[in-house]
C-alpha positions in Angstrom: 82.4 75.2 125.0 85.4 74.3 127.7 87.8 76.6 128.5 90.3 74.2 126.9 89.1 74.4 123.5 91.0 74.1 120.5 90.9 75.0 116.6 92.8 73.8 113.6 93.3 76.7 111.4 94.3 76.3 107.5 96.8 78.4 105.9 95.1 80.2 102.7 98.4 81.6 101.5 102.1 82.8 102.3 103.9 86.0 102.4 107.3 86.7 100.0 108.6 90.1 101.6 111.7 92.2 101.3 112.5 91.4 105.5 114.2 88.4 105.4 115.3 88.6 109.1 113.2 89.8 111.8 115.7 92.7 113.0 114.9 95.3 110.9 110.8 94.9 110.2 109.3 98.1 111.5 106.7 97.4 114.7 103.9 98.6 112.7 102.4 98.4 109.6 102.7 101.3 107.2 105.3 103.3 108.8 107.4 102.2 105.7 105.6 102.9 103.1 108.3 101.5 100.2 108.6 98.0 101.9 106.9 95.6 99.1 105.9 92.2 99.7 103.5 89.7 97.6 100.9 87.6 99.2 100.5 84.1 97.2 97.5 82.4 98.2 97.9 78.3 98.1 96.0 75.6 97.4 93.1 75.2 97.6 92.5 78.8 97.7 95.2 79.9 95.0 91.7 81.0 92.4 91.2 84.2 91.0 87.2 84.3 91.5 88.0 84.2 95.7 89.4 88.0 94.7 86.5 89.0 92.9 85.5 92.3 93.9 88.8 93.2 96.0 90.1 95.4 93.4 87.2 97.9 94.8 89.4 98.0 98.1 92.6 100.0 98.8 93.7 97.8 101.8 93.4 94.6 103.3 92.8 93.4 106.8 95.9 90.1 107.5 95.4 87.6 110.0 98.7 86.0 110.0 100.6 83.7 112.2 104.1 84.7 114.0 105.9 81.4 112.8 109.7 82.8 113.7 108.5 82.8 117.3 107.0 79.3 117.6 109.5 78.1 119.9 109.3 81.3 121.9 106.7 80.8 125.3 103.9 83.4 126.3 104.5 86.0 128.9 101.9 87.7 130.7 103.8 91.1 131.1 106.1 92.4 128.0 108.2 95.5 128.2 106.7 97.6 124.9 109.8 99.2 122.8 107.5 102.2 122.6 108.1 102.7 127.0 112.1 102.1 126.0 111.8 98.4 127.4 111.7 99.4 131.4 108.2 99.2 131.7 106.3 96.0 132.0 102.6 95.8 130.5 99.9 92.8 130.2 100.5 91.2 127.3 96.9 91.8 125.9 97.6 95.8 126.0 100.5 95.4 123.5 101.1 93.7 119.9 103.7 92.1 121.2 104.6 88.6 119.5 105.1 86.5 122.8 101.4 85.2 122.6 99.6 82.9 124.1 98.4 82.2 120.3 100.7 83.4 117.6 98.3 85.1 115.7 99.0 89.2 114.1 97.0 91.7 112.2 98.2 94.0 110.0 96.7 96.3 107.8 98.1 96.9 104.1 98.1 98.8 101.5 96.3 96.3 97.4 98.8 96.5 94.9 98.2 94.5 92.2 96.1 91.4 91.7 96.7 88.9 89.4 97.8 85.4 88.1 101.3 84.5 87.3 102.7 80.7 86.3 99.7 79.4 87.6 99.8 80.8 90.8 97.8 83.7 92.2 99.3 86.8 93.8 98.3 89.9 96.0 101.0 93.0 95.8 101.3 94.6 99.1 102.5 98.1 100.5 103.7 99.1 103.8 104.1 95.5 105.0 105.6 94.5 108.1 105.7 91.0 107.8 108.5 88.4 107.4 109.6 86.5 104.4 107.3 83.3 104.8 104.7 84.4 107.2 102.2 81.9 106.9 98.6 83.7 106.5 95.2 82.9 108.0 92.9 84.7 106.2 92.6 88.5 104.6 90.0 90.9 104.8 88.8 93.8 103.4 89.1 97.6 105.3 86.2 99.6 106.0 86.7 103.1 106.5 83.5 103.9 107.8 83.6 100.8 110.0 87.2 100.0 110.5 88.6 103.6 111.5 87.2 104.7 114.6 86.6 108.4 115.6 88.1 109.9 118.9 89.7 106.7 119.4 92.9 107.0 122.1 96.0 105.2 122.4 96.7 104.6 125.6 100.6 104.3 125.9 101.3 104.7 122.4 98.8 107.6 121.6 101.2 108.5 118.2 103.4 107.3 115.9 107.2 107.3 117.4 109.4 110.3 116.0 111.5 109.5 113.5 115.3 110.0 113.6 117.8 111.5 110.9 119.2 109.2 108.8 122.9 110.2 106.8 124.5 107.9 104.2 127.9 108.2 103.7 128.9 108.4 99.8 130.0 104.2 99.7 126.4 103.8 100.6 124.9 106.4 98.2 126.9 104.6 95.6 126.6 101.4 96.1 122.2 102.7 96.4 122.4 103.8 93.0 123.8 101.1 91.2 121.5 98.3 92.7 118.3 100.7 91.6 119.7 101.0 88.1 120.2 97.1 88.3 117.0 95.8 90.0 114.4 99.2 89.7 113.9 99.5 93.2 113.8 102.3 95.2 116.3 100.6 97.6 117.8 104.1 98.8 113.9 104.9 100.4 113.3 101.9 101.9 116.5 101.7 103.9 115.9 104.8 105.2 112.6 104.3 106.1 113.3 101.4 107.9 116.1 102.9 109.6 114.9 106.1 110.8 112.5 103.8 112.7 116.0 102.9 114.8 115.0 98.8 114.8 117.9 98.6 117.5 116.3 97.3 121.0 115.8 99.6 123.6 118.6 98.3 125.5 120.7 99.6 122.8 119.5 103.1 122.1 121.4 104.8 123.9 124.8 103.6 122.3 126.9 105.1 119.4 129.1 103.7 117.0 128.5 100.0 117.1 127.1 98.7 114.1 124.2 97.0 113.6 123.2 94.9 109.9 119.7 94.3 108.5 118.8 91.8 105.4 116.6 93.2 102.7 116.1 90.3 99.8 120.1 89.8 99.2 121.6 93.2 100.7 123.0 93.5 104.3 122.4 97.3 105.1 125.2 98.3 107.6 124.7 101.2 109.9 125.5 102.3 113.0 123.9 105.5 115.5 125.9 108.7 115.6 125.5 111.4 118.0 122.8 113.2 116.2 121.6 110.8 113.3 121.6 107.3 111.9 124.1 106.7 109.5 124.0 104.3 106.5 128.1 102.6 105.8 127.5 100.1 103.5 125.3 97.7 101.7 127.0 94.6 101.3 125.8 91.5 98.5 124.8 88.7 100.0 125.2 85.9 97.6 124.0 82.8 98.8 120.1 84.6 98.9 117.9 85.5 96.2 117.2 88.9 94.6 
């Protein structure tokens, strides 16, 4: 086989998530554990018997593509948020996007399976993937096999601490109506996603500017405070979906 070779790879399905935008989507999977998103498998694929014995699994294995960065070129060295963007690693010691093929793995949580207007759905959990990811294939996860004893880290040997995250009472407000509207815990999930602090390490170190991120149809304001993260408003967006 040349060195040159290439593949053409189908798409067996497509993701509907709550990240609309990629600001926001936390850098690993399961870190927020409220964020919901439905994998619907397509054509020819989109049958019930290819799922038959996945409800024996609690997670999956995704191969999915990176299609927001398409346009975006490779780098051989990346600055990982994780070493506050000043240090430069190879590109094949991080998960970073810029790749020479725009290909991620995640690992996510089965909701449920089932069949809906003719089309077939997977419920995820603790997704970090964009509305419209296009997917490669799933997988199931193997404990025995799939979680590795003694395994290290390297740079990132632990997940990142979490900061505090305040609302201020608009936000609270506005938190609880959209629940009693849509049954959502949206309240969780922005903090979650939040107390991740999305903002680029560039940023980090600045207070009071304020930053937006799109879940479905909201626009979660917030901005960094001397001590915490604070929530100001959740604003409609109208022109999107709920």
């Amino acid at each position: 086989m040349s060195s040159d070779s290439t593949f053409t790879l189908q798409t067996i399905g497509i993701i509907h998530s709550c990240y609309t935008e990629k600001f926001g989507i936390p850098r690993q999977p399961g870190l927020v554990t409220e964020a919901v998103a439905r994998l619907e498998l397509t054509s020819p694929y989109n049958r019930l018997d290819t799922l038959d014995g996945l409800e024996g699994f609690s997670h999956i294995w995704i191969q999915f593509i990176f299609h927001a960065c398409l346009s975006e070129n490779w780098k051989a060295k990346v600055r990982p948020p994780r070493l506050g963007g000043k240090v430069k690693m190879g590109v094949f010691a991080t998960r970073s996007t810029h790749r020479p093929n725009p290909i991620g793995l995640s690992v996510v949580k089965i909701g449920r399976i089932y069949e809906e207007d003719k089309k077939v759905f997977i419920d995820l959990h603790g997704a970090d993937l964009l509305d419209g990811t296009p997917v490669l294939d799933i997988k199931p996860y193997l404990p025995y096999s799939d979680c590795v004893e003694n395994a290290t880290g390297g740079f990132a040997p632990e997940a990142a601490q979490t900061k505090q995250v305040h609302f201020s009472e608009l936000a609270l407000s506005k938190c609880q109506h959209y629940e009693n509207l849509h049954n959502r815990e949206i309240g969780t999930l922005i903090k979650q996603i939040v107390e991740q602090d999305p903002r680029p390490s560039y940023l980090t170190h600045q207070t009071g500017k304020v930053h937006g991120i799109t879940l479905w149809n909201l626009n979660i304001k917030w901005c960094a405070r001397i001590d915490h993260l604070e929530i100001l408003d959740i604003e409609s967006l109208r022109d999107k979906s709920t």
